[in-house]
C-alpha positions in Angstrom: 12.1 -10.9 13.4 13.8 -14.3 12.9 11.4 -16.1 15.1 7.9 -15.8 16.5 4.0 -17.0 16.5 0.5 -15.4 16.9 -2.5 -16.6 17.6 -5.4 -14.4 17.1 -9.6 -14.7 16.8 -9.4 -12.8 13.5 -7.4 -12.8 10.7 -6.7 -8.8 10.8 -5.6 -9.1 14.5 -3.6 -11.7 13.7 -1.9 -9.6 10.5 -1.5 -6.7 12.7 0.8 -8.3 15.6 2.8 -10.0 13.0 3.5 -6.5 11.2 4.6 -5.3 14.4 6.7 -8.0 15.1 8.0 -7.9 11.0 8.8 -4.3 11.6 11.4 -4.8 14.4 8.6 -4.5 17.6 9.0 -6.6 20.4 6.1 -9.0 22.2 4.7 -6.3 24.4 4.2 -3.9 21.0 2.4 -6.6 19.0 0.3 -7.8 22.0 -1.1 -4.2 22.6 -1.3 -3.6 18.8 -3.8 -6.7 18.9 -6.0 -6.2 21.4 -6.5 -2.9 19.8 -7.4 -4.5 16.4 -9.6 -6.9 18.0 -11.4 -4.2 19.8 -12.5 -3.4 16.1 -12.2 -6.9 14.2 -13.9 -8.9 16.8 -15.9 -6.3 19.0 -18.7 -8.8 20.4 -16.0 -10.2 22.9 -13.4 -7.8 23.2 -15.1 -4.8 22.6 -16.4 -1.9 25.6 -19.4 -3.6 25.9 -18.1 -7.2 25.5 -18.3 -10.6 26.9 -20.0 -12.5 23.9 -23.7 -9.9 24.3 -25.6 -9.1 21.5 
């Protein structure tokens, strides 16, 4: 990767995409790779059951 940007709600989600993108992935691999991590990392909002409920 010689060029590229994430922006993420959690540090972890953001790590993951850019290890994607580090290890020769392209957009669409680090963008599913996130939304996966924040399914776990930041579950209130992005999780089965999300939308910000407690």
């Amino acid at each position: 990767m010689k060029y590229g940007s994430v922006a993420a709600g959690h540090k972890s989600t953001a790590k993951a995409a850019m290890d994607i993108l580090k290890d020769g992935g392209n957009a669409f691999d680090a963008v599913v790779t996130a939304v996966f991590v924040s399914m776990t990392s930041e579950y209130c909002l992005t999780g089965a059951c999300g939308g910000g409920r407690l």
